[in-house]
N, C-alpha and C positions, 0 to 999 in steps of 0.2 A: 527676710526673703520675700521675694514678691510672688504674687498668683502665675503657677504654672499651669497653660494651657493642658486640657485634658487631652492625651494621646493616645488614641483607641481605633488603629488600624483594620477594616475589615478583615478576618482569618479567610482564606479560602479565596477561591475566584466563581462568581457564578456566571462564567461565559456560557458552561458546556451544561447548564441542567434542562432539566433531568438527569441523574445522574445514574441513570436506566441499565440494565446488561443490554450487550449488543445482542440481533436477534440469533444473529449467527457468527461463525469464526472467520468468515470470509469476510472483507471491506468490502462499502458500496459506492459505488463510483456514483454522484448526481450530479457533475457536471463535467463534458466535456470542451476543451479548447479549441481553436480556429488554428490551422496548420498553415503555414503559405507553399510549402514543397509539396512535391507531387503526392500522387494519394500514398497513405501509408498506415498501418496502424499507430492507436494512440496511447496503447499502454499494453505492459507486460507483467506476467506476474511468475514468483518465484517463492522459492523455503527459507525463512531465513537460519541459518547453517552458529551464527556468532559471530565474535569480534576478536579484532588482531589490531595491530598498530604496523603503522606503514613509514617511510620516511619518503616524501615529493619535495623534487625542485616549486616554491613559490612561484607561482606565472602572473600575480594578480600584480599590475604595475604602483597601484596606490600602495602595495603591503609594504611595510620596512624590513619585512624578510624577502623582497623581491629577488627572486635569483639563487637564492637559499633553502639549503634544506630545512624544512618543517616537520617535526612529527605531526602524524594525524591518525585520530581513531577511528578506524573503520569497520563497517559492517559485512561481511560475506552471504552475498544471500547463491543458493544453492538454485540453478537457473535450467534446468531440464528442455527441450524446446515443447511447445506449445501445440496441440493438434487443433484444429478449427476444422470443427465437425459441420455447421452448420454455419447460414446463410440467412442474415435477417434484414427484410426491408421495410421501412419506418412509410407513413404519409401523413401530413397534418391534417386536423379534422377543421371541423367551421370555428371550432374554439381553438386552435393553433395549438391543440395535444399532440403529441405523438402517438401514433396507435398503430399497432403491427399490419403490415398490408400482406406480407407472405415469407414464407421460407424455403429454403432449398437446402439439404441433409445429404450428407457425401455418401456416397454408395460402401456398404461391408463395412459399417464403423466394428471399432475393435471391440474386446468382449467384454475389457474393465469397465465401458462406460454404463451398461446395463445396472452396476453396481450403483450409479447416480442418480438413474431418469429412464422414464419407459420410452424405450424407443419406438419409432413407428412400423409400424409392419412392413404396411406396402406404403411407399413413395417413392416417386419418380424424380428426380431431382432435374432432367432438363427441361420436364414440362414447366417445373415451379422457377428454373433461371427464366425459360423463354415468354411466361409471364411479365417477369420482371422487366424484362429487355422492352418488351412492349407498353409496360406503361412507366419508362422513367422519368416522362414530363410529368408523374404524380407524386413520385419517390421523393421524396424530402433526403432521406440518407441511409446506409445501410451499416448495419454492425454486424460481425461475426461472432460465433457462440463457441469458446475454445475450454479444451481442458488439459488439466497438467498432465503428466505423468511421472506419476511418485514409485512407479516402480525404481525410475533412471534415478533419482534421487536417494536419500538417506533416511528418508521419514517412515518411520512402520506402517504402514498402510498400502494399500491397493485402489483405494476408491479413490477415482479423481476430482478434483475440486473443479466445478462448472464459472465461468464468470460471461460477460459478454464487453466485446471491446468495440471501440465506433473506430470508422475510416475516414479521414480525412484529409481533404488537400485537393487541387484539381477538379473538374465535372462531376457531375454525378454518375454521366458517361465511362469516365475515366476510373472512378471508384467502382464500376459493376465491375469493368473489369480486370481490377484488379483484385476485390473480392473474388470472382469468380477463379481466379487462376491460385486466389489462398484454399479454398474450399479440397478437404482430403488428406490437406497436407499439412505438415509439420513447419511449425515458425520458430526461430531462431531469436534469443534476444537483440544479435547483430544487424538480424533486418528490420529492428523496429528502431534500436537507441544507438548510439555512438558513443565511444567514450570523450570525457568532458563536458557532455552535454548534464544539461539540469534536467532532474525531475520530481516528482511532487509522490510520496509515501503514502499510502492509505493502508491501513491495519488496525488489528484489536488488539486494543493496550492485554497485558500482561493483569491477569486476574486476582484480585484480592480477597474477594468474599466480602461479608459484612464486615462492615470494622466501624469504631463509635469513632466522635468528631473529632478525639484529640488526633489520631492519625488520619481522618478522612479530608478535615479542613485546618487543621493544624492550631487549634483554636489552644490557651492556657490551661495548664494544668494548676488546680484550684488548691487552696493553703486545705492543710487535713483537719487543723483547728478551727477553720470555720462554718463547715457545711457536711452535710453524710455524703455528697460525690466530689469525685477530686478531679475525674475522666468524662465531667461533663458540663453541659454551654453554662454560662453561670445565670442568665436568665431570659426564660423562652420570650420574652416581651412585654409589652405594654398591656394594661388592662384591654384598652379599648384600641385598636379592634378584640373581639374577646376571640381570638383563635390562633394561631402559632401560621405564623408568615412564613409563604415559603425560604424566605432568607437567610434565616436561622440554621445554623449547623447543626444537623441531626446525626445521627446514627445511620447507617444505609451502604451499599453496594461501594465496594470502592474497584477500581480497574477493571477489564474486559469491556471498557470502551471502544468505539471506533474514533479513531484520529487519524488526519490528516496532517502531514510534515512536510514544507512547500519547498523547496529548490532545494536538496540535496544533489551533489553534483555525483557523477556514477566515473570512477578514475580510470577504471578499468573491467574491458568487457572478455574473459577467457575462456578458454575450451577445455583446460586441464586443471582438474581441481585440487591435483597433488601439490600445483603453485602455493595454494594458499591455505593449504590443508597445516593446524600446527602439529606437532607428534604427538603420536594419540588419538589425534582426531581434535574433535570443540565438544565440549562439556554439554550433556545434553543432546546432542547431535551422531557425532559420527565425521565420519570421513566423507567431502564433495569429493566425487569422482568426476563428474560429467561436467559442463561448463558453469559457470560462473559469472555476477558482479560483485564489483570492488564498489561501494557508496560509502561518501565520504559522512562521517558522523555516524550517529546511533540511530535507530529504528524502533517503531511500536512492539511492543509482543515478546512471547517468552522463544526459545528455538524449536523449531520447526514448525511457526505459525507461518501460514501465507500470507506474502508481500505481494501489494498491488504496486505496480507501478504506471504512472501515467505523465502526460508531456506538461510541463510547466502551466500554470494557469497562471502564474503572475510572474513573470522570469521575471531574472536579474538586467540591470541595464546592460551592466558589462559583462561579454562571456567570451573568455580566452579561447581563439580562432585552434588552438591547436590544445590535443586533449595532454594531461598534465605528466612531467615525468616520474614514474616511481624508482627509487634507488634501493631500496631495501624495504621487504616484508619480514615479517617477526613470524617466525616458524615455531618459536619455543612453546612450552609444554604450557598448557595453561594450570596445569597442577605441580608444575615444578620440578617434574620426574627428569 
């Protein structure tokens, strides 16, 4: 027999280390995308509720299921409308930072939001729009400061989860005022996304705790005759450098990451959550009453973590002009009852 090459594939992947706790349960959005439609928000966020399977006509002309029904598993996320309390205007500084230039806070905000953030006593909110009005040859762009409400939803809690979403599309002109006409009121997932359209998932993975490297990086489990560990790396390195690289599969944190999931397509955007609710309810959850998305695939996070959602940062080339037909959702018990 002749010399077989030695075959010792890297265990694990080190795109994401650190492989850190997120600081918080909320995703952070650090980058948003350039819109060419008129001003508009650029992302939305939701509960995610579980999963159901669905059966769509194929639309995608390259598929060889083109025109045929597809299973596909999908995600339900529980979609409450959005209140945007606040008004924030960005200006770049000599170093082309962003740095807050002003805010403007809807008058009589509700009483759950006290539960999140100290709110301000006294402000006036037209003096701090008609600031803004006046200097938007300095306003680089403005974002709105929104929060859920988890009452409308399934999740046991009252305190709402804060995020802030950018505007874009159109003037700067054009974006005051259409911030200004969001500001007070309640946003709709229908007035931000469409169905069919893509969009990009931010969430925290689903929590593991500490767990050693055979489950962390998937690394060999070791002969019991030749060493005292069996559930550990087989050797930390080379003498020299004399100290353990970070490369090396340790022991450590595993999930409650933040990840990002880039063009998931959303099938269907509804109002009645009995549609997609299975009997029983979803495990861990409960029953969506209030509206709803249909996203096609699976999602970060355990049920009833917050889903961000935001507008494609790297679409797809091709994206079916019309949003996709559903023939049948799977209402059955997820416990079999």
């Amino acid at each position: 027999m002749g010399h077989r090459k030695k075959h010792a594939p890297k265990r694990g992947s080190l795109a994401f280390l650190p492989r850190g706790r997120a600081a918080r349960p909320i995703g952070r959005i650090r980058y948003w995308p350039r819109v060419e439609e008129g001003p508009t928000l650029l992302g939305f966020m939701g509960y995610k509720a579980g999963m159901t399977h669905v059966f769509v006509v194929e639309d995608h002309p390259g598929s060889p299921y083109y025109g045929r029904e597809v299973m596909r598993a999908v995600t339900i996320i529980d979609a409450p409308p959005l209140l945007v309390f606040a008004l924030r205007a960005y200006v770049r500084d000599e170093n082309g930072c962003l740095r807050t230039f002003t805010e403007a806070w809807m008058k009589d905000p509700p009483k759950d939001l006290e539960r999140a953030l100290i709110l301000p006593k006294t402000h006036n909110p037209e003096e701090a729009l008609k600031r803004m009005e006046e200097n938007l040859d300095r306003i680089s762009e403005f974002r709105v400061l929104v929060a859920t409400q988890p009452r409308l939803a399934s999740v046991p809690k009252k305190k709402p989860d804060i995020a802030e979403i950018k505007i874009d599309g159109g003037t700067v002109q054009e974006q005051f005022e259409y911030a200004k006409s969001l500001l007070g009121r309640t946003v709709s997932a229908e007035e931000v996304f469409k169905p069919g359209q893509f969009v990009d998932v931010v969430a925290i993975t689903k929590g593991k705790g500490v767990q050693g490297p055979v489950k962390r990086w998937g690394v060999k489990i070791l002969s019991h005759k030749a060493r005292k560990t069996k559930r550990g790396v087989g050797a930390l390195g080379p003498w020299k450098p004399a100290r353990v690289l970070y490369s090396v599969p340790r022991a450590g944190q595993m999930g409650y990451f933040q990840r990002t999931e880039y063009n998931k397509r959303i099938l269907e955007i509804g109002k009645d959550g009995s549609r997609v609710t299975p009997k029983g309810g979803f495990l861990h959850y409960g029953l969506v009453q209030g509206p709803y998305i249909i996203l096609d695939g699976s999602v970060p996070g355990p049920p009833k973590r917050l889903i961000r959602l935001r507008y494609p940062a790297r679409p797809p080339k091709f994206i079916p002009a019309d949003p996709p037909k559903i023939t049948y959702i799977s209402l059955e018990s997820p416990q079999g009852c």
